[in-house]
Backbone as JSON Lines, residues from 0, in Angstrom:
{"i":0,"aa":"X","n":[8.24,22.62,9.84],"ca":[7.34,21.9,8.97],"c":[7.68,20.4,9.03]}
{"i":1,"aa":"X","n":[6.92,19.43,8.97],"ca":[6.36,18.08,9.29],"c":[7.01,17.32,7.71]}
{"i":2,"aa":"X","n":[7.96,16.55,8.1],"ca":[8.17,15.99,6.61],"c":[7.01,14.91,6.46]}
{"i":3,"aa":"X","n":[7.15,14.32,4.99],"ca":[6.04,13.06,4.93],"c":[5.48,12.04,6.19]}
{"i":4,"aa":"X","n":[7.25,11.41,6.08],"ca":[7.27,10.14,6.82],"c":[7.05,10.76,8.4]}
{"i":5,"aa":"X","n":[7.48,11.86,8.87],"ca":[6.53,12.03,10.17],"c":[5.17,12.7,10.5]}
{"i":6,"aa":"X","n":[4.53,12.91,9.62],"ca":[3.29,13.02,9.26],"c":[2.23,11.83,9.64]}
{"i":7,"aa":"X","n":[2.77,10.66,8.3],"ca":[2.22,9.69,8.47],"c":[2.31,8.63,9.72]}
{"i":8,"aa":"X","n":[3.49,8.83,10.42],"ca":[3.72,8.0,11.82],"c":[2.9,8.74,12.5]}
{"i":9,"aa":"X","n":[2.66,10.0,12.72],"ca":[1.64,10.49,14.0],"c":[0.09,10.29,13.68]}
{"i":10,"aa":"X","n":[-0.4,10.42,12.28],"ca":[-1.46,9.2,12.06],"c":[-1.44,8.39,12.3]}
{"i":11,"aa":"X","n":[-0.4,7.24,11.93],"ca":[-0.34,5.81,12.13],"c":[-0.38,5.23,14.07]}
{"i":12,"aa":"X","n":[-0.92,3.98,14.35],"ca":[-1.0,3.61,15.33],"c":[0.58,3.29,15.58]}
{"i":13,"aa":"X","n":[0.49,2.97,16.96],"ca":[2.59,2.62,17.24],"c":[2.74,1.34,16.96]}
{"i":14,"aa":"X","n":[2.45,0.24,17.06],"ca":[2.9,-1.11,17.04],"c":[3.15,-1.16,15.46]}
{"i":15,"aa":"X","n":[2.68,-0.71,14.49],"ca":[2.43,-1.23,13.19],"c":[3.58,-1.34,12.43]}
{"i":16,"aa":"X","n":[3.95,-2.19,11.38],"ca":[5.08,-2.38,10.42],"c":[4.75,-1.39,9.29]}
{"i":17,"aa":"X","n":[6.43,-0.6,8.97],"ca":[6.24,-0.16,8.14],"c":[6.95,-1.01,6.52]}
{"i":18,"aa":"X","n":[5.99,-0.63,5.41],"ca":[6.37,-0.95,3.98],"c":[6.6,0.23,3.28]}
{"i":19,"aa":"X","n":[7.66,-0.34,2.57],"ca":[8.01,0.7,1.32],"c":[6.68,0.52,0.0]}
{"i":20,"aa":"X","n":[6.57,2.07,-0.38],"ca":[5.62,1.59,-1.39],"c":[6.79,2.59,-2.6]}
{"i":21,"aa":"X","n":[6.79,1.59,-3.93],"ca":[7.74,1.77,-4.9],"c":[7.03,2.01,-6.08]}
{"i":22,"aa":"X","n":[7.95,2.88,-7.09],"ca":[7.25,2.91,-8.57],"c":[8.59,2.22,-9.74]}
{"i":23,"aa":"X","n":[8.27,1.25,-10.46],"ca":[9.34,0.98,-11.09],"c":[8.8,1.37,-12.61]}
{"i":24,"aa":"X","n":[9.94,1.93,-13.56],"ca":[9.95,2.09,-14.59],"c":[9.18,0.63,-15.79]}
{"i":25,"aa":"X","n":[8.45,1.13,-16.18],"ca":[7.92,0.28,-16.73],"c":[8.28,-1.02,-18.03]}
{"i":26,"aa":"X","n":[9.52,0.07,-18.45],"ca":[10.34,-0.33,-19.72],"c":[10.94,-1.91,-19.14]}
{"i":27,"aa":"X","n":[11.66,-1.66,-17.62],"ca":[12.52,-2.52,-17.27],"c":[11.9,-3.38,-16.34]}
{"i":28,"aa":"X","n":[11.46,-2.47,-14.9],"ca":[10.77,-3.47,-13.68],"c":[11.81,-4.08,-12.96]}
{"i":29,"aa":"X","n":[13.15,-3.73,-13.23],"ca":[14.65,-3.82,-12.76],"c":[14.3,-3.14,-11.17]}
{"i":30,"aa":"X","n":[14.36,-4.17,-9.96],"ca":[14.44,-3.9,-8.49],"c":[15.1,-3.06,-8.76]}
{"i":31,"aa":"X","n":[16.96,-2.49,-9.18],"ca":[17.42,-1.64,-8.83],"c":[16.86,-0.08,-9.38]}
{"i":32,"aa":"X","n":[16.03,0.11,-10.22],"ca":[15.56,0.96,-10.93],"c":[14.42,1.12,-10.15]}
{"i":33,"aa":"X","n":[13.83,1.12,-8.56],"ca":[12.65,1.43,-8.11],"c":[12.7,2.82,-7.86]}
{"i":34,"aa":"X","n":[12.17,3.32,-7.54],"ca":[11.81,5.3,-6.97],"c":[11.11,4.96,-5.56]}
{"i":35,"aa":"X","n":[11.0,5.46,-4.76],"ca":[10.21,6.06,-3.31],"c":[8.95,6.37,-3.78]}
{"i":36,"aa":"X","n":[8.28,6.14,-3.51],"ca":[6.78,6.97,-3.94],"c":[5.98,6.43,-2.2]}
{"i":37,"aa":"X","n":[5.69,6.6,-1.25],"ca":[5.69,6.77,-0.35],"c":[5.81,5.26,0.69]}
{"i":38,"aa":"X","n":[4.69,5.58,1.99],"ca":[4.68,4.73,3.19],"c":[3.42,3.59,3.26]}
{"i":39,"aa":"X","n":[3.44,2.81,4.0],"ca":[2.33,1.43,3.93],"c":[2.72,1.19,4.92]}
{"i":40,"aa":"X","n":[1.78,1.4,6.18],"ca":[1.81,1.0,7.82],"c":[0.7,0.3,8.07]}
{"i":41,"aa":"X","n":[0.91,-1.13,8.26],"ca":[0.13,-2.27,8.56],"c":[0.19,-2.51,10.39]}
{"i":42,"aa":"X","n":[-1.01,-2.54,11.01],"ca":[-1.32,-2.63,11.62],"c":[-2.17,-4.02,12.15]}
{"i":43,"aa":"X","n":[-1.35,-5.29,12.54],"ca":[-1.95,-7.15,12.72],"c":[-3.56,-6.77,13.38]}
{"i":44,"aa":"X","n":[-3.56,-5.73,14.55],"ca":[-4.42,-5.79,15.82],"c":[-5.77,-5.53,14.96]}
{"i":45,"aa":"X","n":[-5.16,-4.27,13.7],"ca":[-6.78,-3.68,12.3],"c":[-6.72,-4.36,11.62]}
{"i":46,"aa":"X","n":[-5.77,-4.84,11.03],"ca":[-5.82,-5.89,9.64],"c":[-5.95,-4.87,8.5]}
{"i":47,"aa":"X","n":[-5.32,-3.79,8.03],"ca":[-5.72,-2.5,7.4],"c":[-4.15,-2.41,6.82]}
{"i":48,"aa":"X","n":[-3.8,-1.67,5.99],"ca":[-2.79,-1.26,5.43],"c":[-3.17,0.96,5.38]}
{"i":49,"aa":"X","n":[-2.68,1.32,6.49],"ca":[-2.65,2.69,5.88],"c":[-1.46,3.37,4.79]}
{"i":50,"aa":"X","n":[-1.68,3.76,3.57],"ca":[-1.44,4.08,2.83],"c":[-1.05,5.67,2.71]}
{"i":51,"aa":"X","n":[0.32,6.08,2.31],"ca":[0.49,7.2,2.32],"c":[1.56,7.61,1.14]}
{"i":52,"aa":"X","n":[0.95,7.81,-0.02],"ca":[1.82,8.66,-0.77],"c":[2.38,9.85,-0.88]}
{"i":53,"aa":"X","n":[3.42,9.94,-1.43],"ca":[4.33,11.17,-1.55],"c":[3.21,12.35,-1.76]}
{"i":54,"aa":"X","n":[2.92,11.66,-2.89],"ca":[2.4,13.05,-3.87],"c":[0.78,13.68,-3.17]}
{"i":55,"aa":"X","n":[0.74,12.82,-2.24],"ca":[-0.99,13.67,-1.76],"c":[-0.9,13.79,-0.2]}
{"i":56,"aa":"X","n":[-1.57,14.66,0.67],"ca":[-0.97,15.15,2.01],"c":[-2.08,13.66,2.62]}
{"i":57,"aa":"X","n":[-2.64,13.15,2.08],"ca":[-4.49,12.58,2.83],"c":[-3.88,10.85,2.87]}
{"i":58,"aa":"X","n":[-4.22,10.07,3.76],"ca":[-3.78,8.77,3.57],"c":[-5.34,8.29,2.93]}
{"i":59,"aa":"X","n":[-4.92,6.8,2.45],"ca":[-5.93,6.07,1.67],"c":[-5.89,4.64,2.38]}
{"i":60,"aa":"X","n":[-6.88,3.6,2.52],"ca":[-6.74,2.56,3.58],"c":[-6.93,1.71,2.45]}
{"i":61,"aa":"X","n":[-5.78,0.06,2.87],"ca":[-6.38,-0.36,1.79],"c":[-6.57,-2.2,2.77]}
{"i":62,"aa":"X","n":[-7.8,-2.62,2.22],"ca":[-7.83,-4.28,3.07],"c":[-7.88,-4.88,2.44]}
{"i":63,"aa":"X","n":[-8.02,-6.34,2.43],"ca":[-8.2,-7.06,1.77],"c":[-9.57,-8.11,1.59]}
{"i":64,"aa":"X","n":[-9.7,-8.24,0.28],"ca":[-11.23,-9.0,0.26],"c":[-11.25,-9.91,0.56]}
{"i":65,"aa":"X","n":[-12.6,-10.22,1.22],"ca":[-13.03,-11.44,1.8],"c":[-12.67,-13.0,0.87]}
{"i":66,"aa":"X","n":[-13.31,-12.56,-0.08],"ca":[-13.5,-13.51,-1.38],"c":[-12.25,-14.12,-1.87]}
{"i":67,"aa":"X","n":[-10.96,-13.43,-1.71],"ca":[-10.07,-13.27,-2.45],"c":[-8.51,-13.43,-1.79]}
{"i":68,"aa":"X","n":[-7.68,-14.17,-1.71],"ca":[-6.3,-13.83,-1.0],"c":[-5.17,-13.36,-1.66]}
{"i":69,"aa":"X","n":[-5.68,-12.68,-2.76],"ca":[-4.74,-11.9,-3.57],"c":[-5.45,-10.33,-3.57]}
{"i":70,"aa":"X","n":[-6.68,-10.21,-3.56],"ca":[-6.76,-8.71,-4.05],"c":[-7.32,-7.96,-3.12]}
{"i":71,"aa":"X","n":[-7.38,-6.89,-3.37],"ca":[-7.23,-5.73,-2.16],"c":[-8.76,-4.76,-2.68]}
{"i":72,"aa":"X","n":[-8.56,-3.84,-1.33],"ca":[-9.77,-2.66,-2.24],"c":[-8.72,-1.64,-1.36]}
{"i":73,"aa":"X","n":[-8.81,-0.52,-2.21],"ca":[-8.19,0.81,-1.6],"c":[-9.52,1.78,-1.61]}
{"i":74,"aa":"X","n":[-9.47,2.46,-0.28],"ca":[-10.47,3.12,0.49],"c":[-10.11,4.94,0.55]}
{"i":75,"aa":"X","n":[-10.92,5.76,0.64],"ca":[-10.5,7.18,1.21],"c":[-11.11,7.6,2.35]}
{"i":76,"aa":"X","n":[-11.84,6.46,3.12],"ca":[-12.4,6.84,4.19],"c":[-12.34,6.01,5.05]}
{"i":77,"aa":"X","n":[-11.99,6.45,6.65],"ca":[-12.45,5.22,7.73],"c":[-13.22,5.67,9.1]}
{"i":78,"aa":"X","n":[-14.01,5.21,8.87],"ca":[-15.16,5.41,9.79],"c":[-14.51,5.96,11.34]}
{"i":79,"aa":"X","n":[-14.2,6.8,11.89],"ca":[-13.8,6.61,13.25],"c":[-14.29,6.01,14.44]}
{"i":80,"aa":"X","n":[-15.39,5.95,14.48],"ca":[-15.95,6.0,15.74],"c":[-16.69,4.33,15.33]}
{"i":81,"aa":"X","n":[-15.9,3.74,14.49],"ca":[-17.16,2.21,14.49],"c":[-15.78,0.99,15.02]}
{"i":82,"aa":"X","n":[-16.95,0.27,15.96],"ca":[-15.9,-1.22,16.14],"c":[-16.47,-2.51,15.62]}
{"i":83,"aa":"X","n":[-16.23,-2.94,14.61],"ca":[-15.22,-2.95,14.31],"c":[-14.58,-2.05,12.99]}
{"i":84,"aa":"X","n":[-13.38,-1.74,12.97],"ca":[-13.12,-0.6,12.11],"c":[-14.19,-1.13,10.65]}
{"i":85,"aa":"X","n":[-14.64,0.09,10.03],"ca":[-15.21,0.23,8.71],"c":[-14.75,1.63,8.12]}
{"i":86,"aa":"X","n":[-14.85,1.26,6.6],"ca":[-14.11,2.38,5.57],"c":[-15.82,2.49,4.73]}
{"i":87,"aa":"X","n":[-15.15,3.95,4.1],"ca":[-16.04,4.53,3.17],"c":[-15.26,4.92,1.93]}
{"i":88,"aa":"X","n":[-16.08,5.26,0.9],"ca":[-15.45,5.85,-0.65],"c":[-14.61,4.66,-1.44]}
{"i":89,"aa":"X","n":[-14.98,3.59,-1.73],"ca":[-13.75,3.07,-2.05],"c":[-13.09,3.17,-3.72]}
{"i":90,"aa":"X","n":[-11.78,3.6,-4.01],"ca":[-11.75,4.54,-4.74],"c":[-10.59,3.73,-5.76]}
{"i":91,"aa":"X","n":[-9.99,2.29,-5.67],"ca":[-9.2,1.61,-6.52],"c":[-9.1,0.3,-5.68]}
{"i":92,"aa":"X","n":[-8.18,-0.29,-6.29],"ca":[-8.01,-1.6,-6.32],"c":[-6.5,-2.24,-5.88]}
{"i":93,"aa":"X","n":[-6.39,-3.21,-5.44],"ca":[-4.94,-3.61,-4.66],"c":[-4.48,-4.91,-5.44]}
{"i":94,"aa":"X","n":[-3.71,-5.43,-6.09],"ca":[-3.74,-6.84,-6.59],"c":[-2.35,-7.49,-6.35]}
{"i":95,"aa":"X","n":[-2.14,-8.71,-5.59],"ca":[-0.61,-9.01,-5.59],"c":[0.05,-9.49,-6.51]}
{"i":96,"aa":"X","n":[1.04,-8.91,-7.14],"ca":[1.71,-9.69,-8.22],"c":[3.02,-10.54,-7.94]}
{"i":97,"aa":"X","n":[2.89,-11.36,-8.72],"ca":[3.86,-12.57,-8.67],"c":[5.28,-12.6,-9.21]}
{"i":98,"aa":"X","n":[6.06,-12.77,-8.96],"ca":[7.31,-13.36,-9.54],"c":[7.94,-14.8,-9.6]}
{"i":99,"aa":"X","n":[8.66,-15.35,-10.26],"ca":[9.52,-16.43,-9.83],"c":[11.07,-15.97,-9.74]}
{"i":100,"aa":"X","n":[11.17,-16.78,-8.27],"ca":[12.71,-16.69,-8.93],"c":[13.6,-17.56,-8.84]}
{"i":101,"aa":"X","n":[15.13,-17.35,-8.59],"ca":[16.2,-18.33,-9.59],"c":[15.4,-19.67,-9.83]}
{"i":102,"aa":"X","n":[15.06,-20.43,-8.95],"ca":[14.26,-21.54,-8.76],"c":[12.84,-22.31,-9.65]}
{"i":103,"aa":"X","n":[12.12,-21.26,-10.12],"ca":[11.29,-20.86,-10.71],"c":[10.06,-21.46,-9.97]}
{"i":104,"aa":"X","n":[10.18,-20.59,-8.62],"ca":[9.35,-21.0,-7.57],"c":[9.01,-19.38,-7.86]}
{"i":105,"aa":"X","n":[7.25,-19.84,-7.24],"ca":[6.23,-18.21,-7.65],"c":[6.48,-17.4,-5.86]}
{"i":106,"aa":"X","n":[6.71,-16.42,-6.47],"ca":[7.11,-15.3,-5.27],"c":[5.76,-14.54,-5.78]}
{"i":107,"aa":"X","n":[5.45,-14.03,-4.37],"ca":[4.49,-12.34,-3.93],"c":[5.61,-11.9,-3.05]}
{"i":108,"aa":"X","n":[6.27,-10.75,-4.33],"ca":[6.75,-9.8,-3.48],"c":[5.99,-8.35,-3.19]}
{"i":109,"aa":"X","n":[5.27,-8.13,-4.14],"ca":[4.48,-6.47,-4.12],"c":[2.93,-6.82,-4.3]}
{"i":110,"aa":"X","n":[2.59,-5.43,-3.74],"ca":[1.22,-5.59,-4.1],"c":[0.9,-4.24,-4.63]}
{"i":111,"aa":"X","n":[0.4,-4.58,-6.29],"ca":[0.08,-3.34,-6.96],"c":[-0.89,-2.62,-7.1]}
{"i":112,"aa":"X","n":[-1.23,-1.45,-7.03],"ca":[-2.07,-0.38,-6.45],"c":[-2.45,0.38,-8.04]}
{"i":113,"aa":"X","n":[-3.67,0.48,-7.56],"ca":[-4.15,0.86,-8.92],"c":[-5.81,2.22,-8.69]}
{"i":114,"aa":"X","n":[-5.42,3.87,-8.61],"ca":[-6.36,4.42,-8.17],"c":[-7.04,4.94,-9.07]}
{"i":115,"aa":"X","n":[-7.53,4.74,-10.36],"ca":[-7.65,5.06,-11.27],"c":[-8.09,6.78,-11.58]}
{"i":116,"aa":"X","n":[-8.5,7.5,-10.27],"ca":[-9.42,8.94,-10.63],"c":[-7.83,9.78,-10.1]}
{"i":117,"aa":"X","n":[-6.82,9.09,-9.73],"ca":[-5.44,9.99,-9.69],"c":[-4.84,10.17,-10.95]}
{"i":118,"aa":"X","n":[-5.16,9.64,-11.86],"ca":[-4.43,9.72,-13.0],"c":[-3.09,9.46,-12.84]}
{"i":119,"aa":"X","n":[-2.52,8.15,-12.24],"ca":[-0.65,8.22,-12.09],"c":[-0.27,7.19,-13.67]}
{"i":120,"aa":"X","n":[0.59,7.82,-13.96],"ca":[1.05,7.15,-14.95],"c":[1.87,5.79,-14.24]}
{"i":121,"aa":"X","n":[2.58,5.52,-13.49],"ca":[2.46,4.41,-13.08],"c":[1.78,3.72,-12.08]}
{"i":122,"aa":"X","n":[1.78,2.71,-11.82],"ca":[0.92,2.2,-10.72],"c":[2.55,1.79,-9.42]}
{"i":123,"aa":"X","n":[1.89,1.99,-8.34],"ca":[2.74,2.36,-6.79],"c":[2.6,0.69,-6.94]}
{"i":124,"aa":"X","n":[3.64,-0.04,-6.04],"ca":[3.84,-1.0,-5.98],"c":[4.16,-1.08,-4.3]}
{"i":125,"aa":"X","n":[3.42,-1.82,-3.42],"ca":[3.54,-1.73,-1.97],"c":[3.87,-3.52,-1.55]}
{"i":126,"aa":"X","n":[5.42,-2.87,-1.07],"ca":[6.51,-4.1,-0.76],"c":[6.09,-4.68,0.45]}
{"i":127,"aa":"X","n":[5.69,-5.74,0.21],"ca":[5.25,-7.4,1.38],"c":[5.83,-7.36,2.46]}
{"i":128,"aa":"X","n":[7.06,-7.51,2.13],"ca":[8.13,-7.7,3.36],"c":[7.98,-6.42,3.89]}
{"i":129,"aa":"X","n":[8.3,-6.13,5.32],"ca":[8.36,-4.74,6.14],"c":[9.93,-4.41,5.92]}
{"i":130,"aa":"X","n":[10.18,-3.15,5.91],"ca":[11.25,-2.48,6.4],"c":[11.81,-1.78,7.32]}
{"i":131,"aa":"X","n":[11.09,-2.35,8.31],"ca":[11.42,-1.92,9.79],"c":[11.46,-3.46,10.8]}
């Protein structure tokens, strides 16, 4: 049997970076207090973020809006057969949130994910920087 993370690589195209996508406790939001909650394989050549959580076997695509250089749309569908790639169903929302730090210079470290018809009590948080 096929664990997550090689699941989602034999979907995923080969060149692409992978991201951690995290859930932090809400009380704190303490980096060291994050959880795993799954994979985010960005692909430069699509411009696409495929999305793969723990908790559901199906990936979700998420891009970013035209209009906008902070917010995202998360998708459940992508067209196969169209060039240039196009998605269908779109089913939540992507937004980057900010930090400062020591400096009190504004950081985008995550970008928070929000699917509203999953019912997650927290919202997945998908880390900027790659980990590969």
């Amino acid at each position: 049997m096929l664990t997550l993370q090689q699941t989602a690589r034999q979907v995923c195209h080969a060149p692409s970076t992978k991201h951690e996508v995290v859930v932090f406790k809400p009380t704190d939001g303490d980096p060291k207090q994050k959880v795993w909650a799954g994979e985010a394989f960005y692909d430069p050549s699509e411009d696409y973020f495929q999305l793969q959580l723990a908790i559901f076997p199906f990936p979700y695509f998420l891009t970013k809006n035209k209009e906008s250089a902070t917010t995202y749309t998360v998708w459940a569908q992508k067209v196969k057969d169209s060039s240039p790639v196009r998605f269908r169903r779109p089913v939540g929302r992507g937004n980057v949130t900010a930090t400062k730090d020591s400096d009190g210079k504004q950081l985008s470290n995550y970008l928070e994910i929000d699917i509203p018809l999953l019912g997650l009590r927290h919202r997945p948080l998908l880390c900027l920087f790659p980990s590969n």
